[in-house]
N, C-alpha and C positions, 0 to 999 in steps of 0.2 A: 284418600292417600294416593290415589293413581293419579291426579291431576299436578300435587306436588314432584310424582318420578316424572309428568310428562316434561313439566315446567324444566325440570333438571335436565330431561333428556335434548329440548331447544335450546336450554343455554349453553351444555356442554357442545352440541353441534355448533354453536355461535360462536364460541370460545376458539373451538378447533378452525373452524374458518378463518376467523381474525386472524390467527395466530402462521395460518399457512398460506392465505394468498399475498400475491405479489406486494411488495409496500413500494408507494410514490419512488423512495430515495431508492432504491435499490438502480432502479433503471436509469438516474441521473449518471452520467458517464464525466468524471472527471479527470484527464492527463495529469499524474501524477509524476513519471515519468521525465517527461521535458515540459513543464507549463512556460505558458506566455504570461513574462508580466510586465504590464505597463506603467508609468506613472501621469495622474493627468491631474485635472483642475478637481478639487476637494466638493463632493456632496452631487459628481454627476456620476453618467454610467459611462465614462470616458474609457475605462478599461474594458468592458463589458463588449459594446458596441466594438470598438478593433479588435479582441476575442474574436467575436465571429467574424467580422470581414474576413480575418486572417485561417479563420478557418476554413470558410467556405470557398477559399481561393484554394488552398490545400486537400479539397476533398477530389475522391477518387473517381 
């Protein structure tokens, strides 16, 4: 029986973890605010690519 609480006791700390470190999306920072938007040729990263240009002329 003490092998089954251990088991229980790894996966609850595993769960806890999962559940409280940082997730990918959170740190994606998106301007919601005032976004840039552009229109370009269909199936490129036309917008993408002048996104950053434009931002990285605008940083501080």
């Amino acid at each position: 029986m003490e092998s089954g609480m251990g088991f229980r006791l790894v996966l609850s700390n595993f769960i806890f973890l999962l559940l409280h470190l940082p997730h990918p999306a959170i740190t994606f920072n998106l301007d919601t605010k005032s976004p840039i938007i552009f229109d370009g040729i269909k199936n490129t990263y036309f917008g993408y690519s002048v996104g950053l240009q434009a931002n990285s002329n605008n940083a501080r």
